[in-house]
Every structure is written in C-alpha cells, then in structure tokens.
N, C-alpha and C positions, 0 to 999 in steps of 0.2 A: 566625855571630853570632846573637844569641839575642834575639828582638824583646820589647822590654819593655812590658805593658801598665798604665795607670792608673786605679788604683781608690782606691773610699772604705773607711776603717777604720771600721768603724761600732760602736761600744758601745751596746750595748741599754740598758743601766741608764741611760746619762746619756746618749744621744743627741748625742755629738760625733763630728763628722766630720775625719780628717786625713788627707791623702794618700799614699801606697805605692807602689811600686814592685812590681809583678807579671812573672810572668813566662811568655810569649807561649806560648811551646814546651807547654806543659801545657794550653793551651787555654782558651778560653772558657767559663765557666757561666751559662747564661742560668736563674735559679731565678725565677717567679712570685713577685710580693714577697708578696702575701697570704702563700704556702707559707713562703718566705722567713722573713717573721716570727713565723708559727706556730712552726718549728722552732729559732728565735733564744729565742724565751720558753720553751719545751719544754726546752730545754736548759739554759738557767738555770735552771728548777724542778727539773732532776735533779739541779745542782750543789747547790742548796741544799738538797735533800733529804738530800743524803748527807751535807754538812758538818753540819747541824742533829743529825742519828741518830750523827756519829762524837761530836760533842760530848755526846750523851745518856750515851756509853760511860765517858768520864772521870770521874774522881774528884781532886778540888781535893787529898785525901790525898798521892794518889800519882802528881801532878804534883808537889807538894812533894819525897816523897821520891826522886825522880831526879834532880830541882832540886839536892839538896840532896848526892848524889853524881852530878856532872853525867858520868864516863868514858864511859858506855856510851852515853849520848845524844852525848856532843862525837864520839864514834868515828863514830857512826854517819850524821849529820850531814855529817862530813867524807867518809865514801862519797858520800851521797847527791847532794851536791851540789860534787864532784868526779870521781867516778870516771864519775857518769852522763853528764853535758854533756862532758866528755873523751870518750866512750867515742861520744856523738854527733858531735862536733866530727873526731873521726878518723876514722870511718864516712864521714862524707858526704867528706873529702877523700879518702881511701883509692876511693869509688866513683865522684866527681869528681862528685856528683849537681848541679844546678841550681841556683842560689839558692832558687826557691822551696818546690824538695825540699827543701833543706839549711836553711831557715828553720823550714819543719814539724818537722822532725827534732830541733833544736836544741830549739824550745819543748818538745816534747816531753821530751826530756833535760834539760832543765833544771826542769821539772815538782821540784814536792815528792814525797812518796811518798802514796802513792794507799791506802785504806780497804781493798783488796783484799789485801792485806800482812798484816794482822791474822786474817783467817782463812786465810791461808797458814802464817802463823806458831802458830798453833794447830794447825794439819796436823802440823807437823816440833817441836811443843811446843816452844815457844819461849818467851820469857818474855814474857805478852802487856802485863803494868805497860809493859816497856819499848816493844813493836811499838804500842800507843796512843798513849802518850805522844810516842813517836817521830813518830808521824802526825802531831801536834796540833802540834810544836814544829819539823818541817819546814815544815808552813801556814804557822806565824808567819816561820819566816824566810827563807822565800821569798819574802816581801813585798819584802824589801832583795837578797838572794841572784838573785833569778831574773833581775829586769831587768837588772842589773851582770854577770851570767856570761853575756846573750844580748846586751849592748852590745861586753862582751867576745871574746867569740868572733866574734860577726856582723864583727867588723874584718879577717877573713881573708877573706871571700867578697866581690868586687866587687858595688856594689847593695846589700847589706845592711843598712849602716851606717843609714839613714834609712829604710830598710823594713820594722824592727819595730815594731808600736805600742806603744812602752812604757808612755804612759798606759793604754793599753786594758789591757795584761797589770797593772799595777799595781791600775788599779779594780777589774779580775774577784779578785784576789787580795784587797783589802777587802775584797770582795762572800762570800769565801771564809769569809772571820775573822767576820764579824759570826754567821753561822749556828751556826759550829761556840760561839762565845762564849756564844748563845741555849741551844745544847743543854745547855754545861754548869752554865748558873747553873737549869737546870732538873734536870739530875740532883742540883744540889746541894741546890738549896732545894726542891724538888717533887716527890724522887724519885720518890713512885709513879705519878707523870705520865709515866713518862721510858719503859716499857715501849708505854704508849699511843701517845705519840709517836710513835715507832720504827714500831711495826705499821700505823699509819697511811701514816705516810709512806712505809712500804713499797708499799703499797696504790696509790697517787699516782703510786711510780718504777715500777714495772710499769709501768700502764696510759703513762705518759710515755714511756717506752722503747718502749714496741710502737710508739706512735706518732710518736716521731722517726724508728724507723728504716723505717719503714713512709715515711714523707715523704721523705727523704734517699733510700732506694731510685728511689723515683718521679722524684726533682731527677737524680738521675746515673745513672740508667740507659743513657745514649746514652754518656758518658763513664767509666764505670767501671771499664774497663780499663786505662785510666792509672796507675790506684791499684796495678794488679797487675803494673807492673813490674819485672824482676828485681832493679833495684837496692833500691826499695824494699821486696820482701819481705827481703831479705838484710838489711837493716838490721833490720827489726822482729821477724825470726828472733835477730839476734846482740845487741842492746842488753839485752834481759831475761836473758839468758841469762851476758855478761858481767857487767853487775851482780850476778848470784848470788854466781859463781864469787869477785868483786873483794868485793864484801863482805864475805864470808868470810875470805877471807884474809885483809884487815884488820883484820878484829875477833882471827883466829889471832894477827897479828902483833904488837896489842897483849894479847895474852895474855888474853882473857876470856873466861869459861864458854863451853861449847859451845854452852850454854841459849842466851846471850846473841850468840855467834856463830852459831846460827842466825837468831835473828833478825834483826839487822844485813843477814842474806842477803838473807833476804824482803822488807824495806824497802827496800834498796838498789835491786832489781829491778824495783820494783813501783811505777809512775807514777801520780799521779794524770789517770788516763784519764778523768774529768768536766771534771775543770779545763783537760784538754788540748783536748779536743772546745771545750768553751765558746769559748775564745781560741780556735781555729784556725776556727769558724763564726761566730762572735758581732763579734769583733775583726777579723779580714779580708770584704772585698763579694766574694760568690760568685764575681763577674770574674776577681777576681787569686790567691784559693786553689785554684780550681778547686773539684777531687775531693777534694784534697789533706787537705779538713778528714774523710774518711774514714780517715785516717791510722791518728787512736787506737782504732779497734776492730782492724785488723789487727794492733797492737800487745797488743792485751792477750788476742787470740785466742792467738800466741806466748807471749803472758806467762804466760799462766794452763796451756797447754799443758805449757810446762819445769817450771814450778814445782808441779804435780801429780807432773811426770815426777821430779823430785827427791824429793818429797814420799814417794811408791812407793819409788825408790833406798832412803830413810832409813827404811819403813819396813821392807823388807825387810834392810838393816847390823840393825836392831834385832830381828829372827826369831832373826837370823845369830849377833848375839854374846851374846844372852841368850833361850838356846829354855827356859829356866824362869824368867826375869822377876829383875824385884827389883834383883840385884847390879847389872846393867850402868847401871839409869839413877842410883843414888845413887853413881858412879864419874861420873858423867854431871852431877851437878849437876843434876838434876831440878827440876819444881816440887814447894815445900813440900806439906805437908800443908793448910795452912790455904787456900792458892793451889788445892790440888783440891778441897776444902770447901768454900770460903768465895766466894770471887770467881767461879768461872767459871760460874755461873750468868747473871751479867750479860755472859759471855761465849757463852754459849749465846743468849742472845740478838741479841747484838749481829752472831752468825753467822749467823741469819735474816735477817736485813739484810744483810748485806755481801756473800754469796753472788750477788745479785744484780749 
C-alpha cells in the first residue's frame, strides 16, 4: 500500500489554497519557502516571457488566413491534443507508474505545444505560418481541452479524481493567453517595438533560467535521484519521440503537404515545457510533487535530442534525393518565394528567442 500525503495547491498569481492528495512513496520535499517563492515567481516570469515573445511572432493576417482554411490546424489540433495525453495515459498504465508519476506525466501530455516546435519546424522547413499559428491556437484551446482530457483520464488512476488542481491549471492557462494576446496587439499595432521586445525579454529568460535552475538544483539535491528512475526516463525518452512519429502519420493520412506534414510532426511532439514546469511547481506545495516538478526538463532534454536527431535524418533524405538541389523540394511543396523573402526574417528572429 502506497501512504498518501496532504498538501496545499498553491497558485502564485491568486494565492488560493486547495487540498491534494500526494503520494508518500516519492517522498517528502522540505523547500525553504523564501527559496520556494523565489523560484514560484522566476517561473512565472519565464512563462510569461515566452508567451509575450511567441505572440510578438504572429501576424493578425495570417491567423486569418489558416482561420480561414482551418484543415491543417483542425489535423493538427487533433494530434496534439489526442495522440499526446493517449500516448501519456498508456505509458504510465503500460509502466504502472504511481499516481503522482502518472499525474506529472498526464499534465505534461496534456500540455499545448510548446514555442520550441517553431524552430524545430524551421530545421525540417516546415511551413512556419502554420507551426505559429499552431502554437497560438493550441494556447487557446487548451484553456477548455487540458482540464476536460486531465478530469478525463485522471478517472483511471485511484486518487486522482480530486488530485488535480484544475483551477490552478485553468488560471496558469489565463495567465498564458493574456501575454501571448499583449505580444500580438503589439506586433500589430507597434511593430517596430516587437524586435525590442523579444531581445529584451530574451535578456530577463536567460538570467531567470540560470537562476531557477541554479535554486531547484540546491531544493532537490538530497532527492534527485527519484527523478532518474527507469520508469520515468522511459516515458520522457518515448512521448516525444511518438508524438513525431503519430503526427506525421496523421497529417500522411489526411493527405497534406509534406511541408505541412512536417510540421504537425514538430508540434505534435513538442510540449509546452514552461507551462508544464509552472503547473507542476506553482500549482502543486513541494510536499506532495516532490522532485517530480523536475519532470519537464528531462522531457525536453529527450525532446530536443529526437527532434535534432530527425532534423539530421531529414536533412541528410535531402543530400540523398537531390545532390543538385532545386527539383526534389518543388516535388516537395516548398516554401514560396515570397515565404523565403518576405517573412522569415521575422523568423530569424523569432529563432534567437525560441532557442532558448
């Protein structure tokens, strides 16, 4: 039997308390609360940094026009926020991991797709209008989407049911949308503010990053080998890695450009790893997540690993099937002319940012 402990849900933004169910076996975390809330606010400021810099990226145009032919967002969409939280949901039974694993894991899986997606999809030239927009239009409806697939699922694991905070995950997802909303009414109406932006607040996630994990190092030092359990690297090894693979093939199967089936790939795989750290440190009291809010970097160390390792694969098929260029990618459905002139400039930027 599996000793259950009781902790508070604490949301930083609105400071309400509700109660959880933890679980014993993963152990206690005793964090300093000074440290504690250093790293609670540090962590918000990186989510906001990133939602604020992806919304600088968008363009009101061409949110229109994928609005306006929604196939390649509704496909992708329907990966994201199926094949992921399934692909969690079967892991943690298939590993028989713990509730409080199988809780991390879920939120994680049930994540929107994450700003790292966009310069992945640029690696494998993918069509970046859709990997943006894709970002922006997963945010939004994972407001409705995330809570509903993690009420949904959490009904298989005993304890679950009343152990997610779903107001918490609800508010951090507001807390999401309002930033990325600021960055875009600023590309639209202020654009040459929007470069500024960006580099700034590049500036801000740096120096926050050194310093969260610089704090989190020091908080789980004595327990961090929890994190490095087999089950759980096995999961964080095979969820990115099936999201590729299931993307893909999705997008194959409703027949859409390669351009476009590459990207659906990228997206699909690619979590958003702020938002998931936020909720899994912000939303759970150190007591009952443990380590566990370590999660999303093991995660996106695999993520970023495959999706290089793909990236290589694809760029070497393209050595392979056109050693003089040209024919293979307009057989390929390339990007236009105007898309290599015109836009990727603000893609070039938007990859100094996101790198991170």
């Amino acid at each position: 039997m599996m000793n259950q402990t009781t902790g508070y849900v604490e949301i930083a933004a609105i400071y309400n308390d509700s109660i959880i169910l933890g679980n014993g076996s993963m152990g206690i975390l005793i964090i300093p609360k000074p440290m504690n809330t250093a790293i609670n606010i540090l962590t918000l400021i990186i989510l906001f940094i990133t939602m604020i810099s992806l919304g600088c990226t968008m363009e009101i145009s061409k949110i229109k026009a994928h609005l306006l032919k929604p196939k390649g967002v509704a496909i992708a969409l329907l990966a994201q926020f199926c094949v992921m939280p399934l692909t969690a949901f079967s892991l943690t039974k298939i590993l028989r991991m713990d509730p409080i694993k199988a809780v991390t894991v879920l939120i994680c899986g049930c994540c929107p797709g994450g700003s790292l997606s966009n310069i992945f999809s640029l690696l494998v030239k993918g069509d970046m209008n859709l990997s943006i927009v894709m970002t922006t239009c997963s945010s939004i409806a994972a407001l409705v989407l995330m809570p509903l697939l993690l009420y949904i699922f959490s009904q298989g694991f005993t304890g679950l049911k009343d152990a997610v905070p779903y107001v918490g995950i609800i508010t951090a997802l507001v807390f999401t949308l309002l930033p990325c909303a600021i960055g875009i009414f600023i590309n639209h109406y202020k654009p040459n503010y929007s470069a500024t932006v960006t580099n700034v607040g590049l500036s801000i996630l740096i120096i926050s990053s050194i310093i969260v994990s610089v704090l989190s190092g020091l908080a789980v030092k004595d327990v961090i080998w929890m994190i490095l359990m087999p089950d759980v690297l096995a999961v964080t090894a095979l969820m990115p890695l099936i999201g590729f693979i299931m993307g893909y093939i999705m997008s194959v199967i409703c027949r859409l450009s390669p351009q476009c089936s590459r990207t659906i790939s990228m997206e699909t795989g690619c979590q958003n790893i702020q938002l998931c750290t936020t909720l899994l440190k912000v939303a759970f009291s150190p007591q009952s997540i443990g380590p566990l809010f370590l999660f999303p970097l093991l995660y996106i160390t695999f993520q970023c690993a495959e999706a290089l390792l793909l990236a290589l694969c694809f760029k070497c098929y393209q050595r392979v099937t056109a050693p003089h260029g040209g024919k293979f990618w307009n057989n390929m459905s390339y990007v236009s002319k105007a898309e290599r002139t015109g836009s990727n400039d603000q893609y070039g930027n938007h990859l100094q940012f996101i790198i991170t």
